[in-house]
RODO-2510 file (C-alpha; in nm, 4 decimals, decimal comma):
residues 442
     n   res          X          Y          Z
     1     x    11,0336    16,0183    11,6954
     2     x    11,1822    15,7166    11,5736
     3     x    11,0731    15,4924    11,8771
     4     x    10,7278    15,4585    11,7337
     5     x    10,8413    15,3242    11,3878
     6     x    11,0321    15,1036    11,5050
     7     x    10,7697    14,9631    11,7547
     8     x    10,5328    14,9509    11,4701
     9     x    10,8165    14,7704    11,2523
    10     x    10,8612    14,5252    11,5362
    11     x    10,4374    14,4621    11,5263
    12     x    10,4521    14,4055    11,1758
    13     x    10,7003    14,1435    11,1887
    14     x    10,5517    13,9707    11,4777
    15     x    10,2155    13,9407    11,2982
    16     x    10,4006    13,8219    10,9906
    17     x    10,5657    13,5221    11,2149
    18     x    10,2088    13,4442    11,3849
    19     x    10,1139    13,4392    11,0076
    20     x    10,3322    13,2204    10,8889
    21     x    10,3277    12,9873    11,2034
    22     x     9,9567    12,9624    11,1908
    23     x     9,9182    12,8866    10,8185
    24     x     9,9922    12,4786    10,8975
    25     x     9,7335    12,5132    11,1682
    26     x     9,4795    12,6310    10,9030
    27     x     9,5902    12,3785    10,6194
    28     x     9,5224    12,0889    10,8739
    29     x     9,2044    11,9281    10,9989
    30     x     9,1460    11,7019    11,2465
    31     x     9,2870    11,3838    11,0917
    32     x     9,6115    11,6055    11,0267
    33     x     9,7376    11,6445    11,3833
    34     x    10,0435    11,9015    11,5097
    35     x    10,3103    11,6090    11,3904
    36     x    10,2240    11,6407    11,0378
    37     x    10,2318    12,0403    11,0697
    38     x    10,5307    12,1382    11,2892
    39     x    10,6394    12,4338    11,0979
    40     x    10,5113    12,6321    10,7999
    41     x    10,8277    12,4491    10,6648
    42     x    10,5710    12,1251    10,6208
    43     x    10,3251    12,3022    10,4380
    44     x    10,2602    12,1026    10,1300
    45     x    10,2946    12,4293     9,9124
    46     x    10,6246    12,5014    10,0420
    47     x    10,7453    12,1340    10,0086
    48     x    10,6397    12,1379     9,6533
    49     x    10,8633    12,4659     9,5425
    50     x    11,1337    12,3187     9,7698
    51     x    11,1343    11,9937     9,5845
    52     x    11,0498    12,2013     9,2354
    53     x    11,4376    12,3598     9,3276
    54     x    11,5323    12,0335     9,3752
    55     x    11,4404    11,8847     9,0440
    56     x    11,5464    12,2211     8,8511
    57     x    11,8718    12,2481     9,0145
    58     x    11,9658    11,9127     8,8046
    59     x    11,7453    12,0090     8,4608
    60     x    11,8684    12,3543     8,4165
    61     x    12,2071    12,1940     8,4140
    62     x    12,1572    11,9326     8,1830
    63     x    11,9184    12,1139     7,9442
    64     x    12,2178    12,3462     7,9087
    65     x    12,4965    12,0510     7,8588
    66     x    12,1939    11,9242     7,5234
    67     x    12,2020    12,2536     7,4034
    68     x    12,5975    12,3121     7,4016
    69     x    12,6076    11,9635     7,2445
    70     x    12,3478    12,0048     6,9454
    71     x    12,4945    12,3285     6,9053
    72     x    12,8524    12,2294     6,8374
    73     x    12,7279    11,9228     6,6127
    74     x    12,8691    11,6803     6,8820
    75     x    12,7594    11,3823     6,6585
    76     x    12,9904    11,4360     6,3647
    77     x    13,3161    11,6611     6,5586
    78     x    13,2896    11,4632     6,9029
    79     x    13,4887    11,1476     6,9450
    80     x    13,6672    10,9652     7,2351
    81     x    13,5018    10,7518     7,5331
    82     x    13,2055    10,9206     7,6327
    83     x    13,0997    10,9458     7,2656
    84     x    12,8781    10,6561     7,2890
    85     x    12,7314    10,7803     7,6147
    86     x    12,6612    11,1358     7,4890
    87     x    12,5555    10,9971     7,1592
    88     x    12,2603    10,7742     7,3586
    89     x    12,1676    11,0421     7,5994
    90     x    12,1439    11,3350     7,3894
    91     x    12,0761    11,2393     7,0307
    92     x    11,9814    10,8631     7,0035
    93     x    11,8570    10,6775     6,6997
    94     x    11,6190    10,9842     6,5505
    95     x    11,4851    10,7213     6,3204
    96     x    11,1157    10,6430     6,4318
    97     x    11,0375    10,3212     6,3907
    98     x    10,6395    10,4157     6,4011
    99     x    10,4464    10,0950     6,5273
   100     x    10,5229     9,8412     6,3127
   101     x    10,7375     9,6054     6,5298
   102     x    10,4200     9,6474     6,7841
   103     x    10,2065     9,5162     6,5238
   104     x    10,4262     9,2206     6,4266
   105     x    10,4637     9,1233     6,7792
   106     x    10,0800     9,1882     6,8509
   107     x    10,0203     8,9429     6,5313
   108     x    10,2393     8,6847     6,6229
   109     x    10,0967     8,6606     6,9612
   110     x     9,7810     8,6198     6,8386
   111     x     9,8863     8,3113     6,6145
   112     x    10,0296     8,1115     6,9012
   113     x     9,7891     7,8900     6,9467
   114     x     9,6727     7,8326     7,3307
   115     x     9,4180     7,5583     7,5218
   116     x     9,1247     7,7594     7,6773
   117     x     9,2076     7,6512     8,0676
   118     x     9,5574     7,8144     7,9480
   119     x     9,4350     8,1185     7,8467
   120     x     9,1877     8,0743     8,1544
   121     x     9,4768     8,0529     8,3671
   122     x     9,6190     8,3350     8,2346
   123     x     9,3785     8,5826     8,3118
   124     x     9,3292     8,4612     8,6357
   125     x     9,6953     8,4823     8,7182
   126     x     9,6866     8,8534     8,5653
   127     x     9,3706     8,9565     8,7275
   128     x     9,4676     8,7988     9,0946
   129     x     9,8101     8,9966     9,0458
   130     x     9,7088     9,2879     8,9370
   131     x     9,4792     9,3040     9,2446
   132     x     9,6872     9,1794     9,4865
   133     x     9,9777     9,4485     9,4165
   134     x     9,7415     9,7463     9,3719
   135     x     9,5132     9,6566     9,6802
   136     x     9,8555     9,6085     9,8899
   137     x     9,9296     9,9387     9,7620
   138     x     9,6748    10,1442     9,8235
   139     x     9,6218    10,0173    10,1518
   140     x     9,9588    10,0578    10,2807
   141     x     9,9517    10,4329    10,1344
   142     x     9,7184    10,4959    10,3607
   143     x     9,8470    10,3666    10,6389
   144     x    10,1996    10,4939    10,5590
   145     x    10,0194    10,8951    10,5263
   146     x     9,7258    10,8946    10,7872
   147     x     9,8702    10,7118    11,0634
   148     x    10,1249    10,7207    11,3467
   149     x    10,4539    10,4670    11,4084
   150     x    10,5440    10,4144    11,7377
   151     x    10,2306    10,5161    11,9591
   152     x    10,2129    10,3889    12,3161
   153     x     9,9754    10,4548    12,5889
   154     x    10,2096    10,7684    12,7083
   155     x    10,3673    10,8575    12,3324
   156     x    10,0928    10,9419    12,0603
   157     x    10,3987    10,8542    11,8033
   158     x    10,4931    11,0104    11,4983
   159     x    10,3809    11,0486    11,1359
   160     x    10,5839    10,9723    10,8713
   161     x    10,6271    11,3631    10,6902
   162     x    10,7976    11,3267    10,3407
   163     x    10,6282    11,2337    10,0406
   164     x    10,9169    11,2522     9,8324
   165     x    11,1116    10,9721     9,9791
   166     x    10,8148    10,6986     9,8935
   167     x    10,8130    10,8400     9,5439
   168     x    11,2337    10,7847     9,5448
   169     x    11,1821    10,4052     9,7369
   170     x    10,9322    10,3393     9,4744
   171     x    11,1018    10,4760     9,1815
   172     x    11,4451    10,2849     9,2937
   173     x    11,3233     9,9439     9,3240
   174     x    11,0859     9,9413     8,9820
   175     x    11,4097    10,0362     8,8072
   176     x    11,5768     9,8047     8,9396
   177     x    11,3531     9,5365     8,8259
   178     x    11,3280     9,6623     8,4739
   179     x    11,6741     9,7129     8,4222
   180     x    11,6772     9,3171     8,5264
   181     x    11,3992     9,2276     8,2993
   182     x    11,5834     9,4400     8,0086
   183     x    11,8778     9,2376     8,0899
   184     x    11,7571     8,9192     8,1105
   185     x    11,4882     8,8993     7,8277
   186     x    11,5271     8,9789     7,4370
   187     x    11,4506     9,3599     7,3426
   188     x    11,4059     9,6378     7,0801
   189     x    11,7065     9,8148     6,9812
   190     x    11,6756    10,1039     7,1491
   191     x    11,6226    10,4296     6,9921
   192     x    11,5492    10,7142     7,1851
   193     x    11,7713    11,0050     7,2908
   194     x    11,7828    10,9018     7,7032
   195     x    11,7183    11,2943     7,7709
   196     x    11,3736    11,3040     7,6427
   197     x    11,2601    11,0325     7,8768
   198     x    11,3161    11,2978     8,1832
   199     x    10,9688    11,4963     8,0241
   200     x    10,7706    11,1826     8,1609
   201     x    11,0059    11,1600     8,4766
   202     x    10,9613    11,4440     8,5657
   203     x    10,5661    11,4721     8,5579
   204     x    10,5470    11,1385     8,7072
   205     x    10,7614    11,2262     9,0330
   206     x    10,5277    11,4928     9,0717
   207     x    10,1924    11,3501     9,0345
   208     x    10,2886    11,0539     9,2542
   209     x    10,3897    11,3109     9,5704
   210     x    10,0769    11,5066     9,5287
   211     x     9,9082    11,1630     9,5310
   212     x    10,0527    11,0993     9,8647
   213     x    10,0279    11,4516    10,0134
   214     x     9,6769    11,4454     9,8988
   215     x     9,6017    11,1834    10,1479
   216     x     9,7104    11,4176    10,4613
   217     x     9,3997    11,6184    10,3121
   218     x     9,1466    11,3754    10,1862
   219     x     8,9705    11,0166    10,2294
   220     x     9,1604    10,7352    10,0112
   221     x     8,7588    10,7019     9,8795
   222     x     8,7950    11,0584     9,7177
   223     x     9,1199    10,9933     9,5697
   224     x     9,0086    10,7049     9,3770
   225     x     8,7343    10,8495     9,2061
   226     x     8,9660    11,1529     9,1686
   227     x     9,1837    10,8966     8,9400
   228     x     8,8559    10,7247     8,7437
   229     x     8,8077    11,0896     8,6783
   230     x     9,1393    11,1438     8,5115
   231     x     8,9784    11,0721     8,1776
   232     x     8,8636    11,3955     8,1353
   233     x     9,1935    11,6073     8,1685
   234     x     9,3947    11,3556     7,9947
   235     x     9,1634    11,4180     7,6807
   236     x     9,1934    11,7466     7,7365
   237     x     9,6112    11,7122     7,7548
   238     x     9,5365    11,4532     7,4102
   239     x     9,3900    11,7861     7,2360
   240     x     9,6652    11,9667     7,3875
   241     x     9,9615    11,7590     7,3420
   242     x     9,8906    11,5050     7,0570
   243     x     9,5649    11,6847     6,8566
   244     x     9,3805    11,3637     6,8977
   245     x     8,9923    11,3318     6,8626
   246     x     8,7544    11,1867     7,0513
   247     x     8,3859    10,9958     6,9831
   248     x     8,0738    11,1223     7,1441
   249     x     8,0178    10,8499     7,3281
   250     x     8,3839    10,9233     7,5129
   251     x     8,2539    11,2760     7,6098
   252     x     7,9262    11,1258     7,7157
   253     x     8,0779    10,9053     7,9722
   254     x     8,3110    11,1937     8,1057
   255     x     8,0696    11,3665     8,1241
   256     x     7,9095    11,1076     8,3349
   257     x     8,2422    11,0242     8,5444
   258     x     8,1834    11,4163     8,6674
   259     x     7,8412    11,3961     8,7420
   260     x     7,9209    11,0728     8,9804
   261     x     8,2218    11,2589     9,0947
   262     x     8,0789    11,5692     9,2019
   263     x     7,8017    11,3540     9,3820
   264     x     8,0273    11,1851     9,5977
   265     x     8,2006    11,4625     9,7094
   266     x     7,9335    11,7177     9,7693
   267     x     7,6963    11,4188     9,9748
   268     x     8,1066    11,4219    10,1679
   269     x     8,0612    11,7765    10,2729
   270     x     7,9726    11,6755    10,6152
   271     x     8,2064    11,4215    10,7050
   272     x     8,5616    11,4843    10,9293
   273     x     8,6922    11,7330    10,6855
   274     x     8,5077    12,0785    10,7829
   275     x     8,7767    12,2993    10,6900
   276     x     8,7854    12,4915    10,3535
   277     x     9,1497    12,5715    10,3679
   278     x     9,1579    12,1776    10,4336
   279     x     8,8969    12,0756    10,1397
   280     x     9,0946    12,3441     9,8917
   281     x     9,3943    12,1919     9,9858
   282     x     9,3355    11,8717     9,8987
   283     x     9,1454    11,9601     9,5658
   284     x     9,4355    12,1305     9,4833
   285     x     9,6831    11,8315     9,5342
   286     x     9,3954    11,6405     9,3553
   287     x     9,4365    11,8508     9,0419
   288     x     9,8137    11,8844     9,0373
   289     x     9,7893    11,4498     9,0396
   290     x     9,5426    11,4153     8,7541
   291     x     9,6964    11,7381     8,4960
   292     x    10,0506    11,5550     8,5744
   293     x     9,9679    11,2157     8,5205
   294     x     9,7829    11,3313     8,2074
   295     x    10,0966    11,4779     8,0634
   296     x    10,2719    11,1712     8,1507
   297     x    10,0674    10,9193     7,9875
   298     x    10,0115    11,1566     7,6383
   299     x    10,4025    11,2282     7,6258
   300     x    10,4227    10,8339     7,6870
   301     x    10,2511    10,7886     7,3981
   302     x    10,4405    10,9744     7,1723
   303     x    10,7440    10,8214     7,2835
   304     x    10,6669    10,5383     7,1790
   305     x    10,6549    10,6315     6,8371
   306     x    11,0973    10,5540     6,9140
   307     x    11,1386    10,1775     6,8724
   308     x    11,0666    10,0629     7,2211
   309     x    10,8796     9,7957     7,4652
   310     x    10,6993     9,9138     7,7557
   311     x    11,0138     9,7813     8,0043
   312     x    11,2346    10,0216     7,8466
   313     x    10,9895    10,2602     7,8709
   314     x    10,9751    10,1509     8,2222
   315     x    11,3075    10,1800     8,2990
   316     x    11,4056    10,4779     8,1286
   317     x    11,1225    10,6741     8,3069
   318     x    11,2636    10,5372     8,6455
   319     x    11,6217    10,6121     8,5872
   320     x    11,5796    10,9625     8,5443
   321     x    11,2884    10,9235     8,8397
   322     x    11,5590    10,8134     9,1094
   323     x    11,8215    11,0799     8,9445
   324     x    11,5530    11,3315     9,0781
   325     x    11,4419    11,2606     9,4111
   326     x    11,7242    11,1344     9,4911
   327     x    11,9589    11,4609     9,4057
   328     x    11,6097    11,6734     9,5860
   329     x    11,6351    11,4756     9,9181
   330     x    12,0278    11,4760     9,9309
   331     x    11,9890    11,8729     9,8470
   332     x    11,7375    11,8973    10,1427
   333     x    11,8802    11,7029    10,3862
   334     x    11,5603    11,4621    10,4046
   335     x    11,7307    11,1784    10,2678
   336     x    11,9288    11,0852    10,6292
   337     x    11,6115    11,2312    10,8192
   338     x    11,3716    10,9644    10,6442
   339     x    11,6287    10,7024    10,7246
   340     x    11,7003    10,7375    11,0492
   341     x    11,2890    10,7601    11,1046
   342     x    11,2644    10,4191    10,8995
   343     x    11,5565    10,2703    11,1450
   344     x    11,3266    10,3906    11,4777
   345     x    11,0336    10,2077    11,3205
   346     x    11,0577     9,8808    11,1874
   347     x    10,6731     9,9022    11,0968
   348     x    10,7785    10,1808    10,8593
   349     x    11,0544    10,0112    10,7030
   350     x    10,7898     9,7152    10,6373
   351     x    10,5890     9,8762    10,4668
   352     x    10,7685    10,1421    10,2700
   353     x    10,9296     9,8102    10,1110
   354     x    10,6517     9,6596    10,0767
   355     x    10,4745     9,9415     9,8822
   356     x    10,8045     9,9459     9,6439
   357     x    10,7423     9,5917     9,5575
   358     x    10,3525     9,6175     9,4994
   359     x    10,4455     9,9210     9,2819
   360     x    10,7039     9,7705     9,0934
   361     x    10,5531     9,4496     9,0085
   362     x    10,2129     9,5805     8,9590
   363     x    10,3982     9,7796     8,6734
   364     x    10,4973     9,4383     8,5352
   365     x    10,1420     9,2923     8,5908
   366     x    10,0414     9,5512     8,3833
   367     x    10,2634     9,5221     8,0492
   368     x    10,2018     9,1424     8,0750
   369     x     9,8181     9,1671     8,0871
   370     x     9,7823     9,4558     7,8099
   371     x    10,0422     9,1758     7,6283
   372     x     9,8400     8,8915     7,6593
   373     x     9,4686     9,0105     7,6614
   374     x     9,4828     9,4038     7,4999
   375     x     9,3627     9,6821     7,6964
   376     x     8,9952     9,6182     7,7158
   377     x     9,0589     9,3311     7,9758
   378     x     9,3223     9,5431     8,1168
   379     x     9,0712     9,8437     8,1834
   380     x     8,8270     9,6082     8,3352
   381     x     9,0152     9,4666     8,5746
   382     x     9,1656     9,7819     8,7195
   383     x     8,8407     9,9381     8,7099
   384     x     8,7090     9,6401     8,9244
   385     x     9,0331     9,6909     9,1186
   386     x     8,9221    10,0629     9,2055
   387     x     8,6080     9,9621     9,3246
   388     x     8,7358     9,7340     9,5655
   389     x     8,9783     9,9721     9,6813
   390     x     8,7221    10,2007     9,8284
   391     x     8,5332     9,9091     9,9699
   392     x     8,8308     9,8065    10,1474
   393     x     8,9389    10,1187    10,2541
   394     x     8,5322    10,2129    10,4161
   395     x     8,5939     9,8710    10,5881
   396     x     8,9507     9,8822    10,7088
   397     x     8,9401    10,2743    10,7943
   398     x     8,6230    10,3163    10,8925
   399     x     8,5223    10,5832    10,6297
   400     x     8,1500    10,6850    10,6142
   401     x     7,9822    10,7016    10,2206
   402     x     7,6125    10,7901    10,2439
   403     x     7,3655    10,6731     9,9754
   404     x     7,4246    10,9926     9,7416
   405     x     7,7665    10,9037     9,7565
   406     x     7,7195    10,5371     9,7132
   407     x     7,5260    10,6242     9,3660
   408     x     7,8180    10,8557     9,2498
   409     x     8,0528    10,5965     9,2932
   410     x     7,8169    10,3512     9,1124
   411     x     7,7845    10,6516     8,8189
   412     x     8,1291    10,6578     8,7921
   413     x     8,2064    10,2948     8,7385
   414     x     7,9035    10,2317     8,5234
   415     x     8,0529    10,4822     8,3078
   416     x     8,3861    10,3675     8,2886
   417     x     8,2970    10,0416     8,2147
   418     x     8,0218    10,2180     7,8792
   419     x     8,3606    10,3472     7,8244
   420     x     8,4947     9,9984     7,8076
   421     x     8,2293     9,8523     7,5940
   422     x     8,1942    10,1181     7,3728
   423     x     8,5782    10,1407     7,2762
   424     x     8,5797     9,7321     7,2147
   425     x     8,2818     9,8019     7,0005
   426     x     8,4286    10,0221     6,7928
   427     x     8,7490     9,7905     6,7626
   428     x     8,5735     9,4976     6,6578
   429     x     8,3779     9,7566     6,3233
   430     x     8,7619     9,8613     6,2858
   431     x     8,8689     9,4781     6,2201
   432     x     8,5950     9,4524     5,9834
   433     x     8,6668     9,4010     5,6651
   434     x     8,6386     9,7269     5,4124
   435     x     8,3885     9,5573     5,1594
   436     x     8,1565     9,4878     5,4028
   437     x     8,0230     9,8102     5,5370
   438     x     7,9881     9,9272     5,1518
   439     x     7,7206     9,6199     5,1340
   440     x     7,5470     9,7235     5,4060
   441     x     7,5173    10,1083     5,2991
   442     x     7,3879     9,9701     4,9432
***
């Protein structure tokens, strides 16, 4: 009698393996061949709660070690050499300095007085960097997610599999550069407990893997206008996080990105990627990027309210960034196995350093143009950078927009760019001065 249970038992578990085993098969299409899917063990789901373990396997830890010290008053009974260090990391300077030195500094760059080819030069040398680093980038992302290394005429090659060492080679090098900038140049005292920049760390690993897993899933084309669209969820996070309010003219041109958004990728339906399980997939990745980065910038923001520049902002961000991924990989094991795949292909090596340098000095490119020209200029000339990012991706990779498409990506830009105008506009009536409005009313 027992024969026929066990049989059964025995059915159950092999339909549970064939499950499992065929649940990569189903999350693939056909730019997403066997060597990205090996094993249910390279689902992107089960990646993402492996390096979720990862990550909480060093913040359970240390949110434990803050408690214990704010508990026992640490700052008034602890003394000895690692008072300064605990002091720093888990209590700081709790005196806000608001954003007054901004202002200062904002007003005495504006009196330095500068020729017009300077300033000329300027923006050119911003604009030409700014595109150069983030067109290197996203081109190299890619090729580093949707392509093979090492293909011959009898070898097919291999795809490179973990996300989470790019984030870590980024992450490494851009603090390394801002703890030399820190070094080198004249800054705030800083003021910050060190802990609280792991919030923004934390969010920021995560949104940059699902921004490279999502390209296993979707066209580089998609992802773009998935970032213009970003707007909307980060003023949702604003309401959320920091109670701000917006203008109608701000929902007016979200409301606009979606329209343009949702064009594009319903004229897509038809392209390579037929598979629902595929599509969901990558809107899911999609969404995980854009809620992430949304917390990142908004807790950013009230950061800042610490005395601060954007470098140590920078830097603090990546510390905790490389403490991360770096304690996740060595956990895993994927640390060695993304080595030893960089040391079989040069190619790889190439441009995995080469995306660390685009990222990291594209960061730079970015506090030195908000610096100099605010972030009106700024938004321009990344929103002009977007657009030729999908123009060189169509040309380079051979992806197919048809003419709905082509007029949602036109919707979307035209509306980030009312966005632009409409936010300088209201600037320049802020500036104003206060009698002058009353004279008008009268």
């Amino acid at each position: 009698m027992g024969y026929p249970c066990l049989r059964q038992l025995e059915r159950r578990r092999l339909c549970l393996a064939l499950v499992l085993a065929a649940l990569p098969t189903v999350a693939a299409n056909e730019e997403v061949p066997v060597a990205h899917q090996d094993s249910w063990g390279d689902f992107w789901l089960f990646r993402f709660l492996v390096n979720a373990a990862g990550y909480a396997s060093i913040v359970v830890p240390g949110f434990l070690l803050i408690q214990y010290f704010k508990k026992k008053n640490y700052l008034e009974t602890g003394r000895g050499v690692c008072f300064p260090v605990i002091k720093s990391c888990v209590f700081g300077n709790e005196a806000k300095s608001g954003n007054q030195e901004d202002a200062l500094l904002a007003a005495r760059n504006e009196t330095v007085e500068s020729s017009t080819a300077r300033q000329i030069f300027k923006l050119l040398f911003c604009a030409a960097g700014l595109q150069i680093s983030y067109l290197t980038w996203g081109v190299l992302q890619e090729r580093v997610m949707t392509r093979t290394y090492g293909a011959t005429e009898s070898d097919s090659g291999e795809k490179f599999k973990d996300s989470q060492f790019l984030v870590f080679m980024n992450r490494i090098l851009a603090c390394t550069v801002a703890g030399l900038y820190c070094a080198l140049t004249k800054q705030p005292r800083h003021g910050a407990p060190m802990y609280k920049y792991s919030f923004a760390s934390l969010s920021n690993i995560l949104s940059s893997w699902c921004q490279y897993e999502a390209l296993k899933y979707i066209s580089f084309p998609t992802q773009v206008l998935a970032k213009a669209s970003k707007v909307i969820p980060v003023m949702l996070m604003g309401k959320l996080v920091s109670r701000k309010s917006y203008e109608y003219w701000e929902y007016l041109t979200a409301a606009l990105i979606s329209v343009g958004v949702s064009m594009f990728l319903l004229s897509s339906t038809h392209d390579k990627h037929l598979s629902t399980v595929t599509t969901f997939s990558g809107v899911v990745l999609l969404a995980g990027y854009i809620v992430f980065d949304s917390f990142t910038s908004n807790w950013q923001d009230a950061l800042f309210t610490y005395k601060m520049s954007s470098v140590q902002m920078m830097f603090g961000v990546n510390v905790f960034s490389c403490l991360f991924t770096v304690g996740s990989l060595l956990e895993q094991g994927a640390l060695l196995e993304s080595v030893r795949f960089m040391a079989r292909h040069s190619e790889f090596a190439a441009h995995a350093v080469l995306l660390s340098v685009c990222s990291a000095f594209g960061q730079l490119f970015i506090f030195y143009t908000i610096n100099q020209f605010g972030a009106a200029v700024f938004t321009i000339i990344m929103t002009l950078r977007q657009a030729f990012a999908i123009l060189l991706s169509c040309l380079i990779y051979g992806h197919a927009v048809t003419v709905v498409g082509g007029l949602g990506v036109a919707v979307v830009f035209i509306a980030l760019f009312l966005r632009v105008y409409a936010r300088s506009r209201m600037k320049k009536r802020a500036k104003k001065p206060p009698a002058e409005p009353a004279v008008q009313k009268v």
